[in-house]
C-alpha positions in Angstrom: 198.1 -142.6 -59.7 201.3 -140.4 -60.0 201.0 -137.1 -60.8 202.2 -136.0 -64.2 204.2 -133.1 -63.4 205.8 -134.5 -60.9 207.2 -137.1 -63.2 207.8 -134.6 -65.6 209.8 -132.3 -63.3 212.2 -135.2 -62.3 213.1 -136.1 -66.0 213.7 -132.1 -66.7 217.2 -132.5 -65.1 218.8 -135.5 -66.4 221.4 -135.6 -68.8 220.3 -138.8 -70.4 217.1 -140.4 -70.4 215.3 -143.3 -72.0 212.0 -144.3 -71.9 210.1 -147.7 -72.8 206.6 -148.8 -73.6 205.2 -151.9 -72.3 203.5 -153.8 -75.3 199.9 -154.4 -75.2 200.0 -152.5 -71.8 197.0 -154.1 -69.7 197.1 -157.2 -70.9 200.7 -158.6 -69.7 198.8 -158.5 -66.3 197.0 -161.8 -65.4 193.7 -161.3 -63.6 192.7 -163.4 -60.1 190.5 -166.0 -61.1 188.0 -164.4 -58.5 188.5 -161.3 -60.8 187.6 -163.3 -64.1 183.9 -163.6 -63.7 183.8 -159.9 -62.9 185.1 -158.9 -66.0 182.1 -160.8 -68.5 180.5 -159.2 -70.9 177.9 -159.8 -73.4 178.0 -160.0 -77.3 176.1 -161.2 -80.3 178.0 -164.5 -80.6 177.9 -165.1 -76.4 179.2 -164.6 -73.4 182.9 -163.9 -72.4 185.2 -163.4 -69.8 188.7 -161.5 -69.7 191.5 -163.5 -68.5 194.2 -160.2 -68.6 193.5 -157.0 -67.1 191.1 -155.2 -69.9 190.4 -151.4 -70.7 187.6 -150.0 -69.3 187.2 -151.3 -65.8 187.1 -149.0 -63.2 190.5 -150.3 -61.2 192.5 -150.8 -64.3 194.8 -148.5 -64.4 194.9 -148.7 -60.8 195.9 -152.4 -60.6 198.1 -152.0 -63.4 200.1 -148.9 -62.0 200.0 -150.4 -58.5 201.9 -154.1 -60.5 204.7 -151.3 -61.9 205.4 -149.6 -58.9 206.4 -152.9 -57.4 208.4 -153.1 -60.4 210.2 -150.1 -59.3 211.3 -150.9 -55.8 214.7 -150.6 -55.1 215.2 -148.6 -59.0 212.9 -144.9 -58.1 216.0 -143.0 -57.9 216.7 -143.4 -61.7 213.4 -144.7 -63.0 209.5 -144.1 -62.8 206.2 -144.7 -64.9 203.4 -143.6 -65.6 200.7 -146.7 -66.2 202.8 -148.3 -69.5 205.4 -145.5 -69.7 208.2 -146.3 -68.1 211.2 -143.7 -68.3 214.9 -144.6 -66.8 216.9 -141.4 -66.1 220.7 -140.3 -65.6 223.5 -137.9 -64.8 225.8 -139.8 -67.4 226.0 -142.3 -70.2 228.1 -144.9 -68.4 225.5 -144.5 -65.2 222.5 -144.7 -67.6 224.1 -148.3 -69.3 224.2 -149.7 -65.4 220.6 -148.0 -65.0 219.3 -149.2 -68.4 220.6 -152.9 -67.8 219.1 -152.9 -64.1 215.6 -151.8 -65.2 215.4 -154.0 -68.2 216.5 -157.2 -66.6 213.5 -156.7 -64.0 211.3 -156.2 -66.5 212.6 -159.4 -68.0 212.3 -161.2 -64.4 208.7 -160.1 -64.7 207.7 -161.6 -67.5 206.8 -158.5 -69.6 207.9 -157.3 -72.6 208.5 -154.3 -74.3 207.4 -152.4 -77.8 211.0 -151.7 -79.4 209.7 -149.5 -82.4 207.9 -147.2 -79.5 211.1 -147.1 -77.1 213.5 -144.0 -77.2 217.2 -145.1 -76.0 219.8 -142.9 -74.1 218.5 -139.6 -75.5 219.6 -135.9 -74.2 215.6 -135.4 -74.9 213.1 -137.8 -75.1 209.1 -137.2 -75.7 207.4 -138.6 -72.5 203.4 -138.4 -71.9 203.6 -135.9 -74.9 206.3 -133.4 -73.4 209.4 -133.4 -74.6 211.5 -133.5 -71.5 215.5 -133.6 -71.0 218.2 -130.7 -70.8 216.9 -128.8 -68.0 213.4 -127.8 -70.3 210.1 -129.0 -70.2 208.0 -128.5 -73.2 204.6 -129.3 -75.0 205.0 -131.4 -77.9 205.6 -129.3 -80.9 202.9 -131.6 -83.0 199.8 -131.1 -81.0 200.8 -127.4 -80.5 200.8 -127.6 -84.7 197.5 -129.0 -85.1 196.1 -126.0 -82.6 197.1 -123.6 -85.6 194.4 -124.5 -88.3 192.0 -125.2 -85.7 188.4 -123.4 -86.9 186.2 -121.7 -84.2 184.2 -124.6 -82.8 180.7 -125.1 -83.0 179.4 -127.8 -80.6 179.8 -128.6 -77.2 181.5 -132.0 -78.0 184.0 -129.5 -80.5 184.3 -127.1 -77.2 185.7 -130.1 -75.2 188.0 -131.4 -77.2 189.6 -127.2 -77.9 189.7 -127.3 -74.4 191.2 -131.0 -73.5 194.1 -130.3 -75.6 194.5 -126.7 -74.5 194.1 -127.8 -71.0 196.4 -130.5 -71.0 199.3 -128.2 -71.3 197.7 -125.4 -69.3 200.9 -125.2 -66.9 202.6 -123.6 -69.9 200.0 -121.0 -70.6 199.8 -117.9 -68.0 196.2 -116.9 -66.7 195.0 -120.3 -68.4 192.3 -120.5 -66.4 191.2 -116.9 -66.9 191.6 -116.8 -70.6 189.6 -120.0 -70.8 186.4 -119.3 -68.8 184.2 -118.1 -71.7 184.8 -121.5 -73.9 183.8 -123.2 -70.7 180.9 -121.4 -69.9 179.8 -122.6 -73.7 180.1 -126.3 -72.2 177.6 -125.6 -69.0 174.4 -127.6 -68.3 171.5 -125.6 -70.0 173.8 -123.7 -72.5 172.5 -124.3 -76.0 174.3 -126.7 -78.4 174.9 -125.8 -81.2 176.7 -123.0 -79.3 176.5 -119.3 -79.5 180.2 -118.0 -80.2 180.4 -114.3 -78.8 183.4 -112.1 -79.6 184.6 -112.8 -76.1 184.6 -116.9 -76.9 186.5 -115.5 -80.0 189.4 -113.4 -77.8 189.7 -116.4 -76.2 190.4 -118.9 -78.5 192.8 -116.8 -80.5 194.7 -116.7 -77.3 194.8 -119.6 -76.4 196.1 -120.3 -79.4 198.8 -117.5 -80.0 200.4 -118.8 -76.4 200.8 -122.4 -77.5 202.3 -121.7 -80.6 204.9 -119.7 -79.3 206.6 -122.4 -78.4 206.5 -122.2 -74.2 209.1 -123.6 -72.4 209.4 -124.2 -68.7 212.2 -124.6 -66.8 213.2 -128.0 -65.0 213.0 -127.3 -61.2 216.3 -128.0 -59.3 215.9 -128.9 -55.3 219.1 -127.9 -54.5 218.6 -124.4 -55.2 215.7 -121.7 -53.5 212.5 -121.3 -54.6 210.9 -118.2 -55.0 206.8 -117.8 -55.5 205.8 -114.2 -56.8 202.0 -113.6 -56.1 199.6 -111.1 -56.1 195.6 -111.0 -56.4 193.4 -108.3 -58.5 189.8 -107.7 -58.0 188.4 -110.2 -60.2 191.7 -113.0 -59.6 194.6 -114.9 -58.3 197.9 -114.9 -59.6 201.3 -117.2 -58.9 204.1 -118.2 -60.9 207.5 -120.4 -59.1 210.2 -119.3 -60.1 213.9 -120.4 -59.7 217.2 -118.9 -60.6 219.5 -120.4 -62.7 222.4 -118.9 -65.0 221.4 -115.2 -62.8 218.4 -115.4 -63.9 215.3 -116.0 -62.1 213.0 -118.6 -64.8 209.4 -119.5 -64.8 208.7 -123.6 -63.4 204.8 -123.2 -63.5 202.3 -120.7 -64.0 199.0 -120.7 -61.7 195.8 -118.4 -62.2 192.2 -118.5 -60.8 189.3 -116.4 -60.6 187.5 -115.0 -57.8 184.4 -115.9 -57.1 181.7 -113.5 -56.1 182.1 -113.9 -52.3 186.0 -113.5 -52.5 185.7 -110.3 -54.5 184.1 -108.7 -51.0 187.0 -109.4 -49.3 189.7 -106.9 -48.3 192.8 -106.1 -50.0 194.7 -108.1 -47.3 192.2 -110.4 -46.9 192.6 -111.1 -51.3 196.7 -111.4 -50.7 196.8 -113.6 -47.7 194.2 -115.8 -49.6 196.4 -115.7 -52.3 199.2 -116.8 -50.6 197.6 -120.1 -49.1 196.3 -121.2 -52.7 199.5 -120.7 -54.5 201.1 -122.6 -51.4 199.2 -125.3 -51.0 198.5 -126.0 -54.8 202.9 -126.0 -55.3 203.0 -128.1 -52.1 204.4 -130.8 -54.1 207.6 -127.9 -54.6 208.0 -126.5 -51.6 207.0 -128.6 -48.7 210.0 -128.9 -46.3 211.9 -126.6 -48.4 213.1 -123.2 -47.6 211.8 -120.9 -50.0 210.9 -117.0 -50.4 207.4 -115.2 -51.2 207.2 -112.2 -53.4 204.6 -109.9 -52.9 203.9 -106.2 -54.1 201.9 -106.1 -50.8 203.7 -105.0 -47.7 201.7 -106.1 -45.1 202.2 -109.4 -46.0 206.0 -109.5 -44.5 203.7 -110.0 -40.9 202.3 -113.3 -41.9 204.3 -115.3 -40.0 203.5 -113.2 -36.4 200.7 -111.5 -37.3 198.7 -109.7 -34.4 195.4 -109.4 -35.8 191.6 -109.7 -33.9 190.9 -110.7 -37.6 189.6 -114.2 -37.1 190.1 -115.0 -40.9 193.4 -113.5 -40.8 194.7 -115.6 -37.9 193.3 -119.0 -39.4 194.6 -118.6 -42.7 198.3 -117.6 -40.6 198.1 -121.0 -38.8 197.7 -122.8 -42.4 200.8 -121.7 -43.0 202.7 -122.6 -40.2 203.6 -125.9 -42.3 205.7 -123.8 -44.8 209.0 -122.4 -43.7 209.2 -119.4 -46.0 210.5 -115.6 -45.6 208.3 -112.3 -47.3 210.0 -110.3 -49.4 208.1 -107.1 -50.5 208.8 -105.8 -53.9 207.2 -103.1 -56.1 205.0 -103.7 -58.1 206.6 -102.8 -60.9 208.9 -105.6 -60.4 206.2 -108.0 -60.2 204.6 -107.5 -63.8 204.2 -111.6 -64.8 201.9 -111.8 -61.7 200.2 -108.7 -62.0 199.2 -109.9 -65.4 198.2 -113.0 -64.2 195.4 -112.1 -61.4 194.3 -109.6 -63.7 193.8 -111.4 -66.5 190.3 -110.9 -68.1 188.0 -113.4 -66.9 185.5 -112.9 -69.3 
């Protein structure tokens, strides 16, 4: 499956964009009659079998994804999906007509059909897999962020969840969300009593959560052709990372990233806590900066010797070869300078 930001990022930059909803989604897909038998099910009235791809089995979305990106061959450049969701993306109106026409006469030449009242056409901004995306901005959807507002303190498990599934789902806009969110998941743990017991730190927690939503967050749209820069720095009880890129001389958030330590990491050295900073943030932006040139910020000198460090430190010297895959420079700034971060890896884990 493709990776939602991903698809996200590369509809942040075009000028116009539409995207299209294939009607009934699973079911224009036709299943092998091997498959048929597999799909049989039980009811009061008898016993029946699928003939079209159905919800619920395991390789669904799978099968169906796999059908669209075959769709897609020789069209990535200017269009994508996600399962059903299929967005077509330009520079220019005239290009987008020539990309529009393409895409729609090989859905056509497929057989499937589209669901016209869900379809947004040759938009500046369009909502896609509930961000709306266009103009260089990513965003979460304004009316989920609404319904966050009124939300009472919740009082099951099951209630817990669902905060936290919404919350969650737009957690790259939301600094430290992992941090802030730890005591509403340690409600949802194995053993932990149901109804559950809401503690002033569950409270904190949830109100903000819910102040940083409804502010509106907006995340830049990354651009390849220009540097990336990753600021990070760890506390004693986190991790902290946010990509930035500059654009209009000013250097603008593309994602946030936070973690806690866990107890075993909290032993380790001040060096030890940056350098393993370094190769988390790395590796979970991969998807940014691999085979790109790019430049880490850090309020921690010794860091600027990653690349040839001379260290007996086993540890050290592994976690310098995992990193030999990047092509990056150091640059050491104060700390001062690196306030986002700070915040970030010392964000109150709860």
């Amino acid at each position: 499956m493709p990776r939602m930001d991903t698809l996200l990022d590369c509809l942040g930059t075009a000028k116009v964009i539409s995207a299209l909803n294939l009607s009934k989604g699973f079911w224009q897909m036709a299943l092998d009659l091997d498959a048929i038998a597999k799909s049989a099910f039980t009811s009061p009235v008898g016993l029946y079998e699928f003939t079209v791809l159905p919800l619920g089995m395991r390789n669904s979305p799978a099968s169906f994804q796999r059908m669209i990106n075959n769709l897609l061959q020789g069209c990535k450049q200017f269009a994508m999906a996600y399962i059903d969701d299929i967005a077509i993306f330009s520079q220019d109106f005239e290009l987008h007509l020539i990309h529009l026409t393409t895409m729609l006469g090989k859905i056509k030449q497929a057989g499937l059909t589209v669901k016209a009242k869900k379809c947004q056409w040759a938009l500046s901004e369009v909502v896609y897999l509930r961000h709306p995306v266009g103009g260089g901005h990513i965003a979460p959807l304004w009316d989920k962020i609404e319904a966050i507002k009124d939300w009472p303190p919740p009082k099951t498990k099951k209630e817990v969840r669902a905060c936290l599934g919404l919350a969650g789902y737009y957690r790259r806009f939301v600094p430290g969300f992992g941090a802030t969110a730890a005591p509403l998941h340690e409600l949802t743990k194995k053993g932990s009593p149901d109804p559950v017991v809401w503690k002033q730190g569950c409270q904190e927690a949830f109100d903000t959560l819910k102040a940083t939503l409804i502010k509106q967050p907006i995340l830049k749209a990354p651009l390849h052709d220009k540097p990336f820069y990753v600021a990070t720095d760890a506390s004693d009880s986190g991790l902290g990372a946010v990509i930035l890129q500059e654009q209009q001389e000013t250097q603008h958030p593309v994602v946030y990233l936070n973690q806690k330590l866990i107890p075993q990491e909290r032993n380790l050295s001040s060096i030890e806590k940056e350098c393993l900073t370094t190769i988390w943030a790395l590796n979970k932006l991969r998807p940014y900066l691999w085979a790109q040139q790019f430049t880490i910020l850090s309020d921690h000198a010794p860091l600027q010797w990653l690349q040839t460090i001379q260290n007996t430190n086993t540890k050290l010297q592994q976690w310098a070869w995992q990193l030999q895959e990047f092509s990056f420079t150091v640059e050491c700034i104060k700390g001062s300078q690196n306030v986002i971060v700070n915040a970030l890896s010392r964000k109150d884990s709860g």
